[in-house]
C-alpha positions as CSV (number, residue, x, y, z in Angstrom):
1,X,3.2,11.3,2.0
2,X,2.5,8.3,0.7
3,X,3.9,4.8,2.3
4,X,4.0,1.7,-0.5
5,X,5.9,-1.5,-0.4
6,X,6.2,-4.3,-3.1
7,X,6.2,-7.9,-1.7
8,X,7.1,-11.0,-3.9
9,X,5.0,-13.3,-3.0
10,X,6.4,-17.7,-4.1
11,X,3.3,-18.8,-6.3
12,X,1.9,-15.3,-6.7
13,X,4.5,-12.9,-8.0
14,X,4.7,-8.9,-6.8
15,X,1.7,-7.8,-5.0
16,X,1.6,-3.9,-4.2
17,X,0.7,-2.0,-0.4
18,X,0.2,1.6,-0.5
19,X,-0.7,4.0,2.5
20,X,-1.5,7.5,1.6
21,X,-1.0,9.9,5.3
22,X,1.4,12.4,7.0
23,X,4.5,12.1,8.6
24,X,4.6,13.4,12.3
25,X,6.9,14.6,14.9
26,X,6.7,12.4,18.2
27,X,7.9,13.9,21.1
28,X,11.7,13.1,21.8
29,X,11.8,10.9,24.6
30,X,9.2,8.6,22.8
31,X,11.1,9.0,19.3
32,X,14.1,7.9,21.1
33,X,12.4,4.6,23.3
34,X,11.3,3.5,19.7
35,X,14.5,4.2,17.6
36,X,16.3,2.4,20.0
37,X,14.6,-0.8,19.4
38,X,15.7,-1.3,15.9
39,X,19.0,0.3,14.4
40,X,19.2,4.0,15.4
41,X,21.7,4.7,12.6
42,X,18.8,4.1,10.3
43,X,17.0,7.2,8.9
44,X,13.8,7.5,10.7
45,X,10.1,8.6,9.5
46,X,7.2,8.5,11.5
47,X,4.6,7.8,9.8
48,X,0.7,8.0,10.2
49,X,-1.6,6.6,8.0
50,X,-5.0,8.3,6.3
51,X,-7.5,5.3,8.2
52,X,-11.0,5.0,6.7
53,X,-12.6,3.3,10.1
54,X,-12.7,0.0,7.8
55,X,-10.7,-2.5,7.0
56,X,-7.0,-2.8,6.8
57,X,-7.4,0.9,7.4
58,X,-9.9,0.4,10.2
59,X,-7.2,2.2,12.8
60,X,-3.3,2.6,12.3
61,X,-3.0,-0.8,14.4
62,X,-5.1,-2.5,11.3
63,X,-2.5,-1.1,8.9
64,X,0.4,-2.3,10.4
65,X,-1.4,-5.8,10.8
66,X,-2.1,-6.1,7.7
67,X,1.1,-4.2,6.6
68,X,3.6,-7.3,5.0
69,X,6.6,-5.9,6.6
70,X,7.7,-3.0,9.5
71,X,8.9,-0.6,6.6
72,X,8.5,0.5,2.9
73,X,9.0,3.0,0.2
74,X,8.1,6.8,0.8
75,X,7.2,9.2,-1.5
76,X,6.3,12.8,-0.7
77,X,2.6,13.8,-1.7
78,X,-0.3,11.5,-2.5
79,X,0.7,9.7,-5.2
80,X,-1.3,6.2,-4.7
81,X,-3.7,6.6,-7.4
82,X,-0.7,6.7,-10.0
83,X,0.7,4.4,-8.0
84,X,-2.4,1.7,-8.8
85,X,-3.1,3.0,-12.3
86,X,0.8,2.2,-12.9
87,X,0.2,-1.7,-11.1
88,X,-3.0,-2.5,-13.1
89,X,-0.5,-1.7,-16.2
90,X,2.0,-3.7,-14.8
91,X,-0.5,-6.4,-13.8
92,X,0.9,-6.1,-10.1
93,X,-2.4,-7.0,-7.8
94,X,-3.2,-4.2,-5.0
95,X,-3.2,-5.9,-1.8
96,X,-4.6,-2.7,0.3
97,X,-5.0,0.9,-0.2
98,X,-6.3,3.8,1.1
99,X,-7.0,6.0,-1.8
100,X,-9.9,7.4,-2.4
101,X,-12.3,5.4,-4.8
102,X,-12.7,8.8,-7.0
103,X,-9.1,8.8,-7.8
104,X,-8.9,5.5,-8.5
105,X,-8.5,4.7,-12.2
106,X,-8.0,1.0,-13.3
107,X,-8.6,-0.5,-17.1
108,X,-12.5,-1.3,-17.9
109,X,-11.6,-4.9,-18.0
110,X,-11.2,-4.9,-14.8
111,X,-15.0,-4.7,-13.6
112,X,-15.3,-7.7,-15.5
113,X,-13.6,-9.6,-13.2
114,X,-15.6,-8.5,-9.8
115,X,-17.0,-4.6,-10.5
116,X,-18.1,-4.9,-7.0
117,X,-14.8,-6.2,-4.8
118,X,-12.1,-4.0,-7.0
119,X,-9.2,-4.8,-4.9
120,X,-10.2,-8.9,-5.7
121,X,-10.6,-8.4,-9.5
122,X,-7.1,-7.1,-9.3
123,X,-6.1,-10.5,-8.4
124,X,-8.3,-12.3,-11.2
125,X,-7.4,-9.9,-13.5
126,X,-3.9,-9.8,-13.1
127,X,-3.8,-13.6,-13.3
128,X,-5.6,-14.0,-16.5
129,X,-3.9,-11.2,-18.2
130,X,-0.7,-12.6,-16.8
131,X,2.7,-10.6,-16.4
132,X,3.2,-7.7,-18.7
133,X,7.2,-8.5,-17.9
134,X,8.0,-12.0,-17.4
């Protein structure tokens, strides 16, 4: 699965989250203490994310820390990388991700604006390229 959520951001626009991992079965008296504290009536997915030991994906506790809000959208199979291609054409910044760098495919440009912090030249390059909507 993979977790994503767009925040707009006042000053800054849409920035993008994504959390590639697998959704898991918890055991029902613990499913039902934590449904309870929100609104049961919601549909519920537990979700664990794919952590790289660094990070915002240090441990699942970094991801929700880091996370902007307690929710977001899911789509089933790893779709991330499309998911970040599709932001650099939209010239939506990536906040955090946990997609492998080898399936990470953003515009040439982009290395010209920090080859060596890509998630940062996301941020540079979307603000001098500007909106592709506006």
């Amino acid at each position: 699965m993979t977790m994503s959520r767009l925040s707009l951001v006042k000053g800054l626009g849409p920035v993008l989250q994504i959390a590639e991992g697998h959704s898991v079965d918890l055991p029902g008296d613990v499913h039902h203490i934590l449904n309870e504290r929100t609104n049961p009536t919601w549909p519920t997915t537990w979700f664990v994310p794919n952590v790289t030991g660094k990070g915002p994906f240090a441990d699942v506790y970094s991801v929700m820390a880091n996370w902007s809000a307690n929710h977001g959208a899911i789509s089933y199979g790893h779709v991330g990388a499309d998911l970040i291609a599709l932001a650099s054409i939209l010239r939506i910044p990536v906040a955090m991700h946990n997609v492998p760098e080898d399936k990470v495919f953003r515009p040439s440009a982009w290395s010209l604006f920090g080859a060596l912090e890509p998630q940062a030249a996301d941020y540079r390059a979307c603000g001098n390229f500007g909106p592709l909507y506006g």
